[in-house]
C-alpha positions in Angstrom: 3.8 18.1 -9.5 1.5 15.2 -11.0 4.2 15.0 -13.7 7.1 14.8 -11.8 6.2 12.4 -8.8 3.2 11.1 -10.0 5.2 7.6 -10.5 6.2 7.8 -6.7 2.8 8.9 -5.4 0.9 6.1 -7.6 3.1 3.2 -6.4 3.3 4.0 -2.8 -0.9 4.4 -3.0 -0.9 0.9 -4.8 0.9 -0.3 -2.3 -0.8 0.9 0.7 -3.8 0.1 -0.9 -3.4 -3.6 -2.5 -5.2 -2.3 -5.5 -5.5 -0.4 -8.9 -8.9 1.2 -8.1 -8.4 2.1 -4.6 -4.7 3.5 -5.2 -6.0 5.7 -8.1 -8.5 7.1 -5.3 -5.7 8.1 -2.6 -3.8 9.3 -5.6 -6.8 12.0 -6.2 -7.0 12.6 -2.5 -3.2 13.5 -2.4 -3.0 15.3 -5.4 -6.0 17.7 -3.6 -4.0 18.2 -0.5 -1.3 18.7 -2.5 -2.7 21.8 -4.0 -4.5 22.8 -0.8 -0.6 22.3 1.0 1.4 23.9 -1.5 1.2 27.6 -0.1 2.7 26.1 3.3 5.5 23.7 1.7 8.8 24.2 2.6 11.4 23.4 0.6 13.0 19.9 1.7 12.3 16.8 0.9 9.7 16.7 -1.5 9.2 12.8 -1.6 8.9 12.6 2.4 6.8 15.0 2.1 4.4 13.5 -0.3 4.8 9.9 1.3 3.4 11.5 4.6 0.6 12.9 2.5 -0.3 10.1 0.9 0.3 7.8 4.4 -2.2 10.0 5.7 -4.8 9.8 2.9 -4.5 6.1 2.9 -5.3 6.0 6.6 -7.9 8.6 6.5 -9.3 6.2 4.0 -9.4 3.2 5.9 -10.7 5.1 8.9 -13.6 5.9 6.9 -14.1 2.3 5.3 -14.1 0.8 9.5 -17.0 3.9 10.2 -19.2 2.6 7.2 -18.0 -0.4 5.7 -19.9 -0.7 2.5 -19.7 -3.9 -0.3 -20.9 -3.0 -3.9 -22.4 -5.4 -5.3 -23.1 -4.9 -9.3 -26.8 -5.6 -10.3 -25.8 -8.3 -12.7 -22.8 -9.6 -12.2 -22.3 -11.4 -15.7 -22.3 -8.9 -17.4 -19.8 -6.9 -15.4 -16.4 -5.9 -17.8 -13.5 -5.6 -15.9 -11.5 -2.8 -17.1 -7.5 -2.8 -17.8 -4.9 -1.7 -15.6 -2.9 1.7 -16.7 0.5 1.2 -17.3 1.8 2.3 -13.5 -0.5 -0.5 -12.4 1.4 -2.4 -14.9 4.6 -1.5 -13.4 3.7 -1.3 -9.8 2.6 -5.3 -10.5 5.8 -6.1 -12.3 8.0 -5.3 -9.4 6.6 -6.8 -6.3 4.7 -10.6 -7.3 1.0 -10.6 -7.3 1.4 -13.4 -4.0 3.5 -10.9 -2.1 1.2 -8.2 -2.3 -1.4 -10.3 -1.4 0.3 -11.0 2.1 1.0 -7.2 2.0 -2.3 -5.7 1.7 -3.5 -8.1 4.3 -1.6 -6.5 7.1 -2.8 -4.1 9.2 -2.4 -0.8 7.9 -0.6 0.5 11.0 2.5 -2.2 10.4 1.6 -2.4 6.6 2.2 1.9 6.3 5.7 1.7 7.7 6.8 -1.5 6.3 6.2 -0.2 2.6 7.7 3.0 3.2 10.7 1.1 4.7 11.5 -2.1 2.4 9.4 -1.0 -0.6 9.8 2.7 -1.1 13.3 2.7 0.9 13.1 5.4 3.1 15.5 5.3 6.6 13.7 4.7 9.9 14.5 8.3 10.4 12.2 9.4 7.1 9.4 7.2 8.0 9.3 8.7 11.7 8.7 11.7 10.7 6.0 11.1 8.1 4.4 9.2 10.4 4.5 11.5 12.9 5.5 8.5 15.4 8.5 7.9 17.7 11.3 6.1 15.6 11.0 3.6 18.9 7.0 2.8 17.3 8.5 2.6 13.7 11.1 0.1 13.9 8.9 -2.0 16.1 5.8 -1.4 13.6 8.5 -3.0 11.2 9.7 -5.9 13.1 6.3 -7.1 13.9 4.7 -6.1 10.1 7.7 -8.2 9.1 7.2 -11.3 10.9 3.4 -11.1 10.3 4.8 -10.7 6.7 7.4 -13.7 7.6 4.6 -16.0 8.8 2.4 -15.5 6.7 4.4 -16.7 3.7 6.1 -19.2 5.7 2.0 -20.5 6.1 1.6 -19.9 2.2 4.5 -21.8 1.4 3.2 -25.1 3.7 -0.3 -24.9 1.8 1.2 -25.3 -2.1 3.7 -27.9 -0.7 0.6 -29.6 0.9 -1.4 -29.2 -2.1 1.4 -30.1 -4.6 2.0 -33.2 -2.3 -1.5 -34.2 -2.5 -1.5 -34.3 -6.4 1.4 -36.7 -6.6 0.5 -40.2 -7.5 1.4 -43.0 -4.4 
């Protein structure tokens, strides 16, 4: 199961969760309920099925994060070493720029969820319904709005560098 979908599971957790470290978490947490789930899988769809597993691990996460919201700090923090991205982190980065992931991750995960299953991942409204366990009404709005945060957000983005590239020209 790792073998084969592995790629999909990865990128969809990176995705969700803006980040290397934190993706490679809900990746662990999915690939447990995937064992746990297995007996009970019916043959189908095997990629909405793990995109509704790992929607649901991602939320569970961020549930958990608003109960006890914790910083780590390191204990010296010159002589932290950051460590280097595997090669799906690689990959996941190469296709969606650094900027709009940004913008992505800093969506709330109830408009964020749907909007990467739908423009990122490329499931139908239909698919994403029914991994989210939500009315298709509550997904396409979910999208519209996650979009036009999405939308405004860049728009906002775009004003500052303009602003700032303005500002470095000589008069």
């Amino acid at each position: 199961m790792a073998e084969e979908h592995g790629r999909f599971i990865y990128g969809l957790a990176y995705r969700l969760a803006g980040n290397h470290h934190d993706a490679q978490d809900v990746v662990q947490d999915v690939l447990l309920r995937v064992q746990r789930g297995l007996i009970n899988y019916k043959p189908g769809n095997i990629e909405g099925w793990l995109s509704r597993i790992t929607t649901n691990a991602f939320l569970d996460r961020v549930r958990k994060q608003r109960r006890r919201p914790t910083v780590a700090l390191p204990e010296d923090p010159d002589r932290v070493i950051e460590g280097s991205a595997g090669a799906d982190a690689e990959l996941a980065q190469e296709t969606l720029p650094d900027h709009l992931q940004e913008l992505l991750s800093q969506l709330a995960p109830e408009y964020r969820v749907p909007v990467v299953l739908k423009d990122i991942v490329g499931f139908r409204y239909e698919e994403i319904a029914e991994a989210l366990d939500v009315p298709l009404g509550t997904v396409r709005s979910r999208i519209h709005r996650g979009r036009a945060h999405l939308r405004t957000a860049l728009e906002q983005a775009e004003r500052a560098e303009t602003a700032e590239q303005e500002e470095l020209l000589p008069s």
